[in-house]
C-alpha positions as CSV (number, residue, x, y, z in Angstrom):
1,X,115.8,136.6,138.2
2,X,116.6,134.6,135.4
3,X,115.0,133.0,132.2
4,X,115.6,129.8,131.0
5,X,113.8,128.2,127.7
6,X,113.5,124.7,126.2
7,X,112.0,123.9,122.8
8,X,112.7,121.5,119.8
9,X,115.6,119.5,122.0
10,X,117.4,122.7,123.2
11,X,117.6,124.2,126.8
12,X,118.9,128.1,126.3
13,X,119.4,130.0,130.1
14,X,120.8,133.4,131.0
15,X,124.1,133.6,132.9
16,X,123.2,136.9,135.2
17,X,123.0,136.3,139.2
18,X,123.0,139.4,141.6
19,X,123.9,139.3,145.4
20,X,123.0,143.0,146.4
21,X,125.1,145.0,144.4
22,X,127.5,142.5,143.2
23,X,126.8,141.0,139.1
24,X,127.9,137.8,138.1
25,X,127.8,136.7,134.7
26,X,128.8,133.0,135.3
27,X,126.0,131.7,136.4
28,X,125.4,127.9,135.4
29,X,121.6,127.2,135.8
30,X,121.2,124.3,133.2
31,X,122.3,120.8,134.4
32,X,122.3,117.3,132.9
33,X,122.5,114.0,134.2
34,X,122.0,110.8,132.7
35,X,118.7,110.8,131.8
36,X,117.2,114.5,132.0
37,X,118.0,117.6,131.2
38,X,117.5,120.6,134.3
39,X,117.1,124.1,133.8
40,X,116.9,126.4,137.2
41,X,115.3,129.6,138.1
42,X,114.6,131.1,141.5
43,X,116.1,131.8,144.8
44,X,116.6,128.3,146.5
45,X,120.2,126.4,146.7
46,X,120.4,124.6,143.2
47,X,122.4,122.1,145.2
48,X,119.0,121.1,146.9
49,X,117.1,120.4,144.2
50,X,120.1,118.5,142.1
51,X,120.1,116.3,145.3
52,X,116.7,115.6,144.6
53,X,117.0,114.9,141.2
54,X,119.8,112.7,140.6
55,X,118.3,109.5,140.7
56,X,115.3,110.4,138.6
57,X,115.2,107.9,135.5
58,X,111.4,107.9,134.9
59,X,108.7,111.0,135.2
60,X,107.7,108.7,138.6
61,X,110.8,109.4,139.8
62,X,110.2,113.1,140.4
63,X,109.9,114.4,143.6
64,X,106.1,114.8,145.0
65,X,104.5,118.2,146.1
66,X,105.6,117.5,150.2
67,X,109.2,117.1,149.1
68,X,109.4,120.3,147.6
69,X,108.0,122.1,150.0
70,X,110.8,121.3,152.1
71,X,113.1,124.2,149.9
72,X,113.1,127.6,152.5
73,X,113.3,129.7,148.8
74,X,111.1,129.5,145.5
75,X,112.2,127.8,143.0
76,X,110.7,127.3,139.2
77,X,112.5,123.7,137.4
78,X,112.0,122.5,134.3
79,X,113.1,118.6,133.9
80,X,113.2,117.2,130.2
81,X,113.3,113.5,130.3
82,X,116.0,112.5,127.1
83,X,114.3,109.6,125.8
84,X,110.5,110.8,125.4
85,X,111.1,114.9,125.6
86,X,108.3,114.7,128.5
87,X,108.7,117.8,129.9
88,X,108.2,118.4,133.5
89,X,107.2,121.7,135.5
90,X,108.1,121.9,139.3
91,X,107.9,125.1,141.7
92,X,107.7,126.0,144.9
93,X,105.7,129.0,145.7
94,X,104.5,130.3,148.7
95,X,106.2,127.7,150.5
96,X,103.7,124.7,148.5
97,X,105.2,122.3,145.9
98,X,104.0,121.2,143.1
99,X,104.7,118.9,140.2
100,X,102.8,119.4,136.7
101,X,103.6,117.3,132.6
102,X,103.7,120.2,130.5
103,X,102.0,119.4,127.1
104,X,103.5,122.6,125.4
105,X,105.8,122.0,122.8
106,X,107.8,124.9,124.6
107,X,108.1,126.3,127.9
108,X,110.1,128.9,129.9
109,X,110.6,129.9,133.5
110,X,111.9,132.9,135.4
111,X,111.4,136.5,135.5
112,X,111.8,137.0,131.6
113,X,109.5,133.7,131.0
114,X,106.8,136.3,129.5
115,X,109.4,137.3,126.7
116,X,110.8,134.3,126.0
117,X,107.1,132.9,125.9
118,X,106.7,135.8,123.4
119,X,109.5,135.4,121.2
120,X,109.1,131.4,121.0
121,X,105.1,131.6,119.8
122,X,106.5,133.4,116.9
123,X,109.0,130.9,116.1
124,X,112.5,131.5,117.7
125,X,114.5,128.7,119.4
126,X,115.1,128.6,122.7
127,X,118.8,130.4,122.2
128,X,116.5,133.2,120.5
129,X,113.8,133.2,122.8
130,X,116.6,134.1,125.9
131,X,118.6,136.2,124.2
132,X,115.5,138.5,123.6
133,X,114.5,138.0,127.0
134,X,118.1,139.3,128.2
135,X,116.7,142.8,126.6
136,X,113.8,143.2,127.9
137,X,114.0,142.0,131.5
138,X,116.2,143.8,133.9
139,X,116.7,140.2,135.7
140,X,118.5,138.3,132.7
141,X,121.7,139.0,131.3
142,X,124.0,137.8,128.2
143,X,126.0,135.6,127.3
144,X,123.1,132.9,127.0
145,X,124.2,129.5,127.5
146,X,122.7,125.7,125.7
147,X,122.8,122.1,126.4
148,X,120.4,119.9,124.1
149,X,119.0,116.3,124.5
């Protein structure tokens, strides 16, 4: 439950978690390290896929479909690489991985992905675009937090 946007050099994500009937608005599910930028959605440890990640320097880098599939939890990742702005799509779902280039000049992930998809084909950043997800789906929640390339 989450949505997390990147377009034009800017990742925007929500900050809402839920554990049962506990809400916590802290939430940190965007993550940089030298070379790419990481926004999270989904149930699996973040720590897991971070691990995975932090030696990635080049799109080859990436971890293939058979490593994901090691997560127990789904998981939806976007990776921007800082020097070309590839952008990189990688899930887990129904316990197969996959790894996909995305050739969008946007993308979003999570449960308000349909939203922020919405509100960024008519023109509104990536802040924008979460921020009117956080309305509309039950699953995201304000304040909306940014890192950019």
């Amino acid at each position: 439950m989450t949505t997390v946007a990147y377009c034009d050099g800017v990742m925007a994500a929500d900050s809402r978690t839920t554990d049962g009937s506990c809400l916590d608005l802290s939430v940190k599910k965007i993550y940089r390290y030298r070379h790419i930028l990481i926004g999270t959605a989904g149930c699996a440890d973040t720590r897991d896929i971070l691990r995975m990640l932090k030696g990635v320097r080049e799109p080859e880098d990436l971890p293939g479909k058979d490593e994901l599939k090691i997560l127990k939890e789904e998981i939806s990742v976007i990776v921007v690489f800082r020097e070309t702005e590839r952008i990189f799509l990688l899930e887990t779902i129904e316990r197969k991985g996959q790894v996909m280039e995305h050739e969008g000049e946007f993308i979003a992930i999570g449960s308000g992905k349909d939203n922020a998809y919405g509100a960024l084909e008519m023109g509104a950043s990536a802040p924008e675009a979460v921020r009117i997800a956080c309305k509309y789906d039950t699953g995201s929640g304000l304040p909306v937090r940014t890192r950019s390339i």
